[in-house]
N, C-alpha and C positions, 0 to 999 in steps of 0.2 A: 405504416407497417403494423401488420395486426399484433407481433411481439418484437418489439425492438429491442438490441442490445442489450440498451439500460431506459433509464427514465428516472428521475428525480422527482420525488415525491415532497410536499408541503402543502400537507391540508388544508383544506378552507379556513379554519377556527387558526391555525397557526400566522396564515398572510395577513388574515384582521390584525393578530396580535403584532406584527411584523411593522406592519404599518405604521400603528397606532404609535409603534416606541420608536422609530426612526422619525416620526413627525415631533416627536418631544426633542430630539436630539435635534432634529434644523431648528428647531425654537431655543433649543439654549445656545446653539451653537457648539458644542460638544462633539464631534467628529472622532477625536481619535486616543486615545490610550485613556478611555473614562471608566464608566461606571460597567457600563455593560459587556466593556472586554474582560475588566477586572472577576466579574461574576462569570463570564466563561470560563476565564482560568482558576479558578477556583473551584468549579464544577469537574471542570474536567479531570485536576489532578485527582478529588476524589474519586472519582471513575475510574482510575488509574493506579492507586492507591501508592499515589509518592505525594509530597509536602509540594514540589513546586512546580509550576506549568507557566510558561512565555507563550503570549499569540502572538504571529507573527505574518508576515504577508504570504505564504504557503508552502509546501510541506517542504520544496527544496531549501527554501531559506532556513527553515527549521533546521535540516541537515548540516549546513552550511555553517551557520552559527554556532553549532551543538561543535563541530571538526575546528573552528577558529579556536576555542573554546579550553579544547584539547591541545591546542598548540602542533597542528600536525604538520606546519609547512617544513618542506625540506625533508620530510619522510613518506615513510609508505603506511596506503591504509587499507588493509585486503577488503576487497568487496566480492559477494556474489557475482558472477557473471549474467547471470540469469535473473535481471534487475530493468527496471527503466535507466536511460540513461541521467536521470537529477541524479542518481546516486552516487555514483560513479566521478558527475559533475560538480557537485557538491565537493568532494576533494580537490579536484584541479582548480574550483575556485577557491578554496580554501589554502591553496597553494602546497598542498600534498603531493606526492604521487599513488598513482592506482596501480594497486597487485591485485587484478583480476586472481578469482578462484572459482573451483565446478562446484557443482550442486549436487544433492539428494536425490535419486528419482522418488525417494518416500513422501516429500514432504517437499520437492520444488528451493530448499533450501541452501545454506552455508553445508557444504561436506563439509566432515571435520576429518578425514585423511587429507584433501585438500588443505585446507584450512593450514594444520600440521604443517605439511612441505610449503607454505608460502612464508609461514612468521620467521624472524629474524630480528638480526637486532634494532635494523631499521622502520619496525614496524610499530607504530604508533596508536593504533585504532583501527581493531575489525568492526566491522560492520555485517550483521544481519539482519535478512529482509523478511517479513513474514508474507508471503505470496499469498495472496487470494483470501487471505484473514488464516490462515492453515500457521498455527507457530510448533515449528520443530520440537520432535519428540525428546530431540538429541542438546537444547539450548541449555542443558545444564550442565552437562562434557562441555559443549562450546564456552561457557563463560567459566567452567575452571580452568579449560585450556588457558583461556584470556588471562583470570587472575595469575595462575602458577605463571607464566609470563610478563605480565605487571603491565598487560595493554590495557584500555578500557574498552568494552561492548558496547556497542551502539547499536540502537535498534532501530530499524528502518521500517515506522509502523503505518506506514501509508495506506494500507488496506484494512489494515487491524484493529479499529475503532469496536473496543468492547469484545475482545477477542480476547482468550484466557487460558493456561495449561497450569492443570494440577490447582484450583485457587486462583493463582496470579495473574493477576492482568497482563498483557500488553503495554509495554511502557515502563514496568518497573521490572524486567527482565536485565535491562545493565546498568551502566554508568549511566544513560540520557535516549533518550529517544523521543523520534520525529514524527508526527503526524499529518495526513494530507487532510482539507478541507474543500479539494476541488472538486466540482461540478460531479463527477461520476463517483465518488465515494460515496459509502454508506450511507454517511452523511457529508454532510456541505455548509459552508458559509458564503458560497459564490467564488470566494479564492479567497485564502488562509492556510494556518498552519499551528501549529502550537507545537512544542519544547517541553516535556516533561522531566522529571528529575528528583531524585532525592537530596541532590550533590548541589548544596549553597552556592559554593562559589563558582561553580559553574551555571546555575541560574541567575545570579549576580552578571557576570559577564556577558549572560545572554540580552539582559535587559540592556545592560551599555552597547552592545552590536546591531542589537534592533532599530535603535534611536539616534543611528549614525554617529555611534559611539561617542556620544556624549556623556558625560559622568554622570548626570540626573536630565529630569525633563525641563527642566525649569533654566536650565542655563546653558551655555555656547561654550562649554570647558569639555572638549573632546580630547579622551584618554586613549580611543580604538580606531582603528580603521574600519569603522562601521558602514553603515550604509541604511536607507531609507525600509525598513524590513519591517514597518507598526502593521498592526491589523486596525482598520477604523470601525468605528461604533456601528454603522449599518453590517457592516457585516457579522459584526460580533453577535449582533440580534439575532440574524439568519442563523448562526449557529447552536445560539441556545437555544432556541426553538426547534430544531433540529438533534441536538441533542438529548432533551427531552421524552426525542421520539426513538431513541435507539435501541431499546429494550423492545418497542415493537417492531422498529424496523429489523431487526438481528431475529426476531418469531418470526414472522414469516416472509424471510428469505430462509430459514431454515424449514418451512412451510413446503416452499418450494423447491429446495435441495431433499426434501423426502418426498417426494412424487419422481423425481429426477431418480434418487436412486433405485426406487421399486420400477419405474419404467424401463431403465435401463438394464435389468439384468438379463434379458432376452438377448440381449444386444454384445455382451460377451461370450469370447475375449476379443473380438473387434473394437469394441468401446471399454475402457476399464476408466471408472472414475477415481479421481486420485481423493483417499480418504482423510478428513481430519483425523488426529490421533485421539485415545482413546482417553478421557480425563478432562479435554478442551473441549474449551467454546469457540466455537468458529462464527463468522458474521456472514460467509458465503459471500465475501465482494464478488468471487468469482466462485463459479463451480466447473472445478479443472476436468476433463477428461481426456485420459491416451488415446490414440489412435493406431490400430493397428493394420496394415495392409488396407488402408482407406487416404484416397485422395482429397488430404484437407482442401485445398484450393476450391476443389471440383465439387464439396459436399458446401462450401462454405455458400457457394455460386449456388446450388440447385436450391440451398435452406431457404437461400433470401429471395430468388425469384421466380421458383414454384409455389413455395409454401409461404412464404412474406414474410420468414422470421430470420433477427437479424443475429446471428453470432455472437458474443462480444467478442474484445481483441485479444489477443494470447496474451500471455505472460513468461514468455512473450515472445514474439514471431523473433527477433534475433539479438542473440548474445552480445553483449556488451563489447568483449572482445573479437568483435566480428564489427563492430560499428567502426565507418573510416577515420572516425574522430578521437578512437580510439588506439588506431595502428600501432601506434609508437608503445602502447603499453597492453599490447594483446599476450607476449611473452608466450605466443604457438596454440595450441590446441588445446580446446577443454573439452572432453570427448561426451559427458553424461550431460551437460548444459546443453551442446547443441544437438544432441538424441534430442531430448526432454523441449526445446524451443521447435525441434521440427515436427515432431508427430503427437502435439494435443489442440484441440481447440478449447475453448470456455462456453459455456451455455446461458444464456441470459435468465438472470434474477435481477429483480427489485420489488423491493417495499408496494409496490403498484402490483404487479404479477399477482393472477388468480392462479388455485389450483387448476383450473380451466385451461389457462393458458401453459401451466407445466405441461399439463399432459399432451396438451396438442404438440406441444416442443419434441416432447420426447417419441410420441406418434409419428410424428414428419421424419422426425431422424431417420426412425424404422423405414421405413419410403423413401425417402432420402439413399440411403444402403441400399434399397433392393432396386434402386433404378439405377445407380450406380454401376452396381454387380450386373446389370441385364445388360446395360451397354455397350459393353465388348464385346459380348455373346451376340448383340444385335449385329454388330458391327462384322464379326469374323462371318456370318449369315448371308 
């Protein structure tokens, strides 16, 4: 495909280095909770700018862990609706239940009118998501809402790797948040996760839930109902190595999200891209754009097998509380989430992506629409 989706990027000079520490690692025999996770998570918290960070075996477990943690079984934990469903899942395995809530059309976000009418007394832990690396303008009403209520924030920072509003990072926005390390994120480890925090005893907990909640590593005196949740050393490598590169990767995907927006202005108000706020750092996982009076299906189809360019996925083609596995705790209609899930696509960036390739993206689109728009007109002919 001449632009695909995504693509994962690790340069030459970094698979050498990848190599070289994963063949030291089968020689000592070192696999798992060593040196090289240790020095992830120590990077990364600074990156992050909380004191602690757990790797863990990927961004759900992370979530998972962070809500056992909090003690949420037997309560409710509002989620976005407008989420993957780990999030969502991540309470039901944690033995919570889920208070779906609608979204921002600003920012893809936690509404906080929603928000509002879900909390109660039953409510344990909101959760928000930062969509496409975009962190709401509004997450500091949301976490006073949360303190003046005495919930903890959790931040679902799956896309957010090096993503920032006003100063602050990503991840030191509540009580703990989660990060994804799978294959299609910014960055990667192959599959991981890591637990950031400033909150001891909840990183303390986190490490005994990792490790199939046993007290320490060294011995079989299990205190938690843990589960097998380590990150091993080969992957810990891929991640530092990858993390290293996030400062370039986060340039130019912003590289490419500014050829996206100069291409794009011809193209409204059929096309309106949904903008980072003004202050933040965005990493551009995704570059969201509305759709208006345009057949995504049919634009999605012509992109990819006239023009050979692939889409990426939405964020997401459908609401949480619209998932069948959901039913029992959809609690009706969330009217601005499933607006916001039915009429935007995502445009493909990555680390790899030349300006080259932006502009022909954004070219095609134009052609894309005008063959679109002719079709009917052919058709009623």
């Amino acid at each position: 495909m001449r632009v695909p989706p995504a693509s994962i990027h690790i340069p030459e000079e970094d698979r050498a280095w990848i190599l070289g520490r994963i063949d030291e690692c089968l020689q000592s025999g070192r696999l798992t909770l060593g040196e090289y996770g240790a020095a992830l998570e120590a990077d990364f918290a600074q990156r992050c700018g909380v004191r602690y960070a757990a790797a863990v075996s990927s961004g759900t477990s992370a979530l998972e862990i962070i809500l056992r943690a909090l003690g949420v079984q037997g309560r409710e934990v509002i989620v976005p609706t407008n989420t993957f469903f780990a999030t969502a899942a991540a309470v039901a395995h944690a033995g919570g239940r889920v208070r779906f809530a609608d979204c921002d059309p600003a920012s893809f976000a936690l509404d906080v009118d929603s928000l509002k009418a879900a909390l109660s007394a039953e409510t344990a832990a909101v959760i928000v998501v930062h969509i496409g690396g975009i962190i709401t303008p509004r997450i500091d009403e949301i976490r006073a809402i949360c303190d003046a209520a005495g919930v903890p924030l959790v931040e679902d920072a799956a896309h957010a790797h090096g993503c920032a509003l006003g100063g602050r990072p990503a991840g030191s926005l509540g009580r703990a948040a989660s990060f994804s390390f799978y294959p299609t994120k910014v960055i990667t480890s192959g599959e991981g996760g890591m637990i950031v925090t400033d909150d001891e005893s909840l990183y303390r907990e986190a490490l005994i839930y990792r490790d199939q909640g046993k007290e320490g590593f060294t011995t079989n005196y299990h205190v938690r109902l843990g589960y097998n949740w380590r990150l091993s050393e080969p992957h810990a490598i891929i991640g530092l190595a990858q993390l290293r590169r996030l400062d370039e990767f986060i340039a130019r995907r912003a590289e490419i999200a500014s050829v996206y927006d100069g291409g794009l202005t011809g193209l409204a108000p059929r096309l309106v891209p949904v903008r980072p706020p003004a202050g933040s750092v965005c990493n551009y996982y995704k570059y969201i754009v509305m759709l208006n009076g345009i057949d995504r299906a049919g634009l999605k189809k012509m992109m990819r097998e006239e023009f050979d360019v692939g889409l990426s996925g939405e964020v997401y083609e459908t609401p949480c509380h619209q998932q069948p596995v959901f039913a029992s705790a959809s609690g009706g209609s969330l009217p601005m989430a499933e607006e916001l899930c039915a009429r935007h696509i995502c445009l493909p960036v990555s680390a790899r992506m030349t300006v080259e390739d932006a502009r022909y993206v954004a070219e095609a689109l134009e052609s894309a629409i005008d063959r679109l728009d002719a079709a009917p007109a052919r058709a009623k002919g």
